[in-house]
C-alpha positions in Angstrom: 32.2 -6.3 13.1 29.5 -4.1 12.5 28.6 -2.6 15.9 24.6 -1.3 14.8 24.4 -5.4 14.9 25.9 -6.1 18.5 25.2 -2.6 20.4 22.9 -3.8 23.6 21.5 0.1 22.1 18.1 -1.8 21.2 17.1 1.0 18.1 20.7 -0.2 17.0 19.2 -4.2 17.0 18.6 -5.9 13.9 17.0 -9.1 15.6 13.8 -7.9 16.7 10.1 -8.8 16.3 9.1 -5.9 14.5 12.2 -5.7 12.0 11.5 -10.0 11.5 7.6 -8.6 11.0 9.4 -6.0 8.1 11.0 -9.1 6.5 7.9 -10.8 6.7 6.2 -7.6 4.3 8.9 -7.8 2.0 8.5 -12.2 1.6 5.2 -12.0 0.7 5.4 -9.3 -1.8 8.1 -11.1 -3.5 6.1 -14.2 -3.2 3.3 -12.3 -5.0 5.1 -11.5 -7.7 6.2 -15.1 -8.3 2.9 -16.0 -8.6 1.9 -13.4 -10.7 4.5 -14.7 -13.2 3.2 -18.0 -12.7 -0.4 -16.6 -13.8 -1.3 -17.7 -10.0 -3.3 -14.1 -9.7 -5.8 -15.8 -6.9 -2.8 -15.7 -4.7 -1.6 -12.5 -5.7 -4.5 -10.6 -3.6 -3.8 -12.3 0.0 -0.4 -12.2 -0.3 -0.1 -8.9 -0.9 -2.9 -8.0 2.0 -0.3 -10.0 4.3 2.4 -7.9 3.3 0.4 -4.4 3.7 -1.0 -5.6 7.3 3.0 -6.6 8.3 3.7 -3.2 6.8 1.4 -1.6 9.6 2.1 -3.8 12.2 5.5 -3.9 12.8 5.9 0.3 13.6 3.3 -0.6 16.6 5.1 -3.6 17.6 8.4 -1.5 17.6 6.8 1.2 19.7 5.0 -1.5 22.0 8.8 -3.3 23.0 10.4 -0.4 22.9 12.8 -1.3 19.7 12.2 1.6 17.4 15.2 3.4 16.0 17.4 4.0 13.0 17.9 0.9 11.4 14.1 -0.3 11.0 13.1 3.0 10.1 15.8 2.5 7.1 14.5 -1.1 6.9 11.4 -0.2 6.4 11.6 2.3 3.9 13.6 -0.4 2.0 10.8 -2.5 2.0 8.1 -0.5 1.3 10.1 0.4 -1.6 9.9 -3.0 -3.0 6.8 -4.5 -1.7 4.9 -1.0 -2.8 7.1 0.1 -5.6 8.0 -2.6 -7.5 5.4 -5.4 -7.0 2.4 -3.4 -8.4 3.5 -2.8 -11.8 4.7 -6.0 -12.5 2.0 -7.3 -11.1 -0.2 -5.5 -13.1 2.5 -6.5 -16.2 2.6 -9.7 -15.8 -1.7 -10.0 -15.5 -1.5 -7.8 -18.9 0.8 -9.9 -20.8 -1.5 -13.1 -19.5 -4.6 -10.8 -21.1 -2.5 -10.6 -24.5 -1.6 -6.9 -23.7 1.8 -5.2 -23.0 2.2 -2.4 -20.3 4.6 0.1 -21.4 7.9 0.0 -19.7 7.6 3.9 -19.2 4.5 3.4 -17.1 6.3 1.2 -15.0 9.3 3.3 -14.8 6.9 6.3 -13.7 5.3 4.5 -11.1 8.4 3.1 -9.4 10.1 6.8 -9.2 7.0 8.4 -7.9 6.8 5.7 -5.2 10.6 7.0 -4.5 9.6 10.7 -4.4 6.6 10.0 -2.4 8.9 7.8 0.3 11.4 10.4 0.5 8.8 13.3 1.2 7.3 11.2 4.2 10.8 10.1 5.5 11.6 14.0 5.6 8.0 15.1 7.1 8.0 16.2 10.3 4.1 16.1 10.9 3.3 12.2 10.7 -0.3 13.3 11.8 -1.5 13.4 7.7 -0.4 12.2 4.8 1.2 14.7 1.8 0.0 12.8 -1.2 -1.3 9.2 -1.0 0.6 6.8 1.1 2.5 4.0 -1.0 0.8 1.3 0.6 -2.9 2.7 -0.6 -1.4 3.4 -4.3 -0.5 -0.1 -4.6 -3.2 -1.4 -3.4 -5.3 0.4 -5.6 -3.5 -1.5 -8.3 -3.2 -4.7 -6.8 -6.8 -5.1 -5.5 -8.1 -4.3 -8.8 -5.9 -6.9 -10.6 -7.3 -9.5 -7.7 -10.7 -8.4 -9.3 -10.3 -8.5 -12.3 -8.8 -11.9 -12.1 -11.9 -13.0 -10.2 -14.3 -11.9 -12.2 -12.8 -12.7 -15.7 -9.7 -14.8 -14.9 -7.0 -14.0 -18.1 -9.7 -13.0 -20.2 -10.4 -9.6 -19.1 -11.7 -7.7 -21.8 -9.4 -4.7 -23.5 -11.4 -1.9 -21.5 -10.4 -3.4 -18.5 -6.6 -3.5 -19.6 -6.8 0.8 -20.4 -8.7 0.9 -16.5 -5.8 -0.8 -15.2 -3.1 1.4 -17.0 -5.1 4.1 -15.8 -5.4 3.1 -12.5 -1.9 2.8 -12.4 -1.4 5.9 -13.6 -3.6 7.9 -11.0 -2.3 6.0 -8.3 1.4 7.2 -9.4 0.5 10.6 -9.8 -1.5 10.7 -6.3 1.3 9.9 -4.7 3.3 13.2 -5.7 0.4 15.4 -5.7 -0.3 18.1 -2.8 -3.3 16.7 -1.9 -3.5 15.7 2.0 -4.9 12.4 2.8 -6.2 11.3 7.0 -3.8 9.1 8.7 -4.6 5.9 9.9 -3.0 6.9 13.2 -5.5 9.6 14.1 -8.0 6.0 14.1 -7.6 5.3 17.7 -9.1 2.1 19.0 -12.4 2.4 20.9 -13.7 0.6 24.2 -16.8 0.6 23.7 -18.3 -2.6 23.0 -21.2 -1.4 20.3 -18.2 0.4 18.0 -16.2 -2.6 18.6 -19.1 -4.6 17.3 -19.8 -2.9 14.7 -16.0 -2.4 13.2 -16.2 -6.2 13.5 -19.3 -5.8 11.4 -17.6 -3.9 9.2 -14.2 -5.6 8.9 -16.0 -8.8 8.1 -18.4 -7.1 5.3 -15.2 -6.1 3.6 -13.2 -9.6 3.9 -16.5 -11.9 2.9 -16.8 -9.3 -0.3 -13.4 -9.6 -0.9 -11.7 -8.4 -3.6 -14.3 -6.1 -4.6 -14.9 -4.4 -1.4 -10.9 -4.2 -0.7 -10.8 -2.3 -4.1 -13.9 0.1 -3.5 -12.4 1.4 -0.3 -8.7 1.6 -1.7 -10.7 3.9 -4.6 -12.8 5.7 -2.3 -9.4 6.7 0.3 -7.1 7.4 -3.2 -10.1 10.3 -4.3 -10.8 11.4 -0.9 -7.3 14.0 -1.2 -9.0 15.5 -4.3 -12.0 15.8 -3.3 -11.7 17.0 0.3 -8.6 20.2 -1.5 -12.0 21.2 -3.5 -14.5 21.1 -0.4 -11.5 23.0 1.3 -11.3 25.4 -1.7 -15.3 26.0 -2.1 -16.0 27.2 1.2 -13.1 29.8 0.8 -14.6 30.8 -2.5 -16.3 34.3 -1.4 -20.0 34.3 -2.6 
């Protein structure tokens, strides 16, 4: 019997809320993709949402009980592989092929082994303050939020400009995530008491979901070309005059 599954060591645990929360991630991505290939894109969108917000809950829950340790950080990465990796090309595949179009198999290819690369870099980063090169779950947002869009707006009839802009996308979003650029964490955000900046996130948080999926897409484009363009802020001002 596998001991890591019986130790009373709870970062040994595999029973816990925040590992079940892990499995949760990985379920709805797959579920995505079954609906992508059912050319159910409308679901697409919130499933994938789901599995991005398990993604960033279940490290807090681990750290709230206590139950953080080897085997979800291993879990984890497993997942992200999948529900990061793998769902956004084929779902942007399968939305192409609905459009009459064919994504190459090497962009595909690309994007899953920089989503590797880039998972392997954080696991081995010591600093967890920043991110080197776009986080995973960003990159495939960037390409699943757009899909959502364009499925909203134009359904399977997205014209062939919109096809290259998705390939593209794809593309940057692969790239970004092996780059050198440095990109804020989400956990230098820390929650605020105050009740006007609570009010207002609210505000905010609710602007964003009632303009859903544009405005999810707009701020997954505007964090993706914040690296780049912060590096040349960074490298102006050191430019003597």
């Amino acid at each position: 019997m596998n001991h890591a599954l019986t130790s009373p060591d709870r970062s040994g645990r595999l029973f816990t809320l925040a590992n079940m929360i892990t499995l949760g991630s990985l379920a709805a991505s797959l579920t995505a993709v079954m609906q992508a290939f059912d050319h159910h894109f409308a679901w697409v969108g919130p499933l994938f949402l789901l599995a991005a917000i398990c993604d960033g809950l279940d490290g807090f829950v681990a750290r709230k009980r206590h139950t953080a340790g080897p085997l979800g950080m291993q879990l984890d990465s497993l997942v992200d592989m999948v529900s990061f990796g793998v769902v956004p090309p084929l779902v942007a595949y399968a939305y192409l092929k609905d459009c009459g179009t064919d994504l190459p198999f090497w962009m595909i290819g690309t994007y899953v082994a920089c989503t590797a690369i880039r998972l392997v870099r954080f696991n081995l980063q010591t600093d967890k303050s920043f991110f080197n090169g776009l986080n995973s779950p960003s990159a495939a947002s960037l390409v699943v939020f757009l899909v959502w869009s364009l499925d909203t707006a134009f359904g399977s009839h997205a014209a062939q400009p919109y096809g290259v802009m998705l390939e593209a996308t794809l593309l940057f979003a692969a790239v970004m995530m092996v780059s050198p650029f440095r990109y804020v964490s989400t956990k230098k955000l820390k929650p605020t008491r105050r009740l006007g900046n609570q009010a207002a996130a609210l505000a905010i948080a609710a602007l964003i979901l009632g303009t859903a999926p544009y405005s999810l897409w707009v701020c997954a484009a505007l964090y993706a070309v914040s690296g780049p363009i912060a590096a040349l802020m960074q490298a102006f001002r050191r430019t003597p005059s």
